[in-house]
C-alpha positions in Angstrom: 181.7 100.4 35.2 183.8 102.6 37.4 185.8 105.4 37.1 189.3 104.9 34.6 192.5 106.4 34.7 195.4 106.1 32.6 199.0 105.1 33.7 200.9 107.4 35.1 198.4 109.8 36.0 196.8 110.5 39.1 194.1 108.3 41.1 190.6 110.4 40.8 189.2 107.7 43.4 190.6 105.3 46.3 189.9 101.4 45.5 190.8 98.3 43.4 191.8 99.4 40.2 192.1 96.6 37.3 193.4 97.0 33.8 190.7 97.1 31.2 190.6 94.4 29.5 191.5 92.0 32.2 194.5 91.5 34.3 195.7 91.6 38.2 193.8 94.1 40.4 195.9 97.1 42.2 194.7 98.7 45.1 195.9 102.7 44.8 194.7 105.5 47.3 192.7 108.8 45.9 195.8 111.3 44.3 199.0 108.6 44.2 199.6 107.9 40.5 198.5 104.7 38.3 201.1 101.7 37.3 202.3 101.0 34.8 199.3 98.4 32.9 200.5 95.2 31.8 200.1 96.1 27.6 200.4 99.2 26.1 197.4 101.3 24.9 195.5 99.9 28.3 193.4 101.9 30.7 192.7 101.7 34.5 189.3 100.7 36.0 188.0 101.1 39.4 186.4 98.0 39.7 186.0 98.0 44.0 186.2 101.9 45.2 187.1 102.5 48.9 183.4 102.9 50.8 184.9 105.5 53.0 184.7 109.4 52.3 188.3 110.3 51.7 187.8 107.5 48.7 184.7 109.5 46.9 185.8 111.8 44.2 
């Protein structure tokens, strides 16, 4: 599993970032801050980080 973040808080990593638990994928860049997740309570996931290096973390 990849790196998690909660809403509202920054990115730690570039990429694809999907609630956990399930639900529609997000891309958001390294340092702009998480939406919103569709329930309360719910994390983010990286699930696809950006393969370039202002994407590692």
């Amino acid at each position: 599993m990849g790196r998690t973040g909660r809403p509202g808080q920054p990115a730690p990593s570039s990429g694809q970032w999907r609630p956990k638990g399930g639900g529609k994928e997000v891309t958001v860049p390294k340092g702009h801050r998480l939406p919103p997740t569709p329930r309360p309570g719910q994390t983010w996931v990286n699930v696809d980080p950006t393969k370039n290096k202002s994407g590692r973390g």
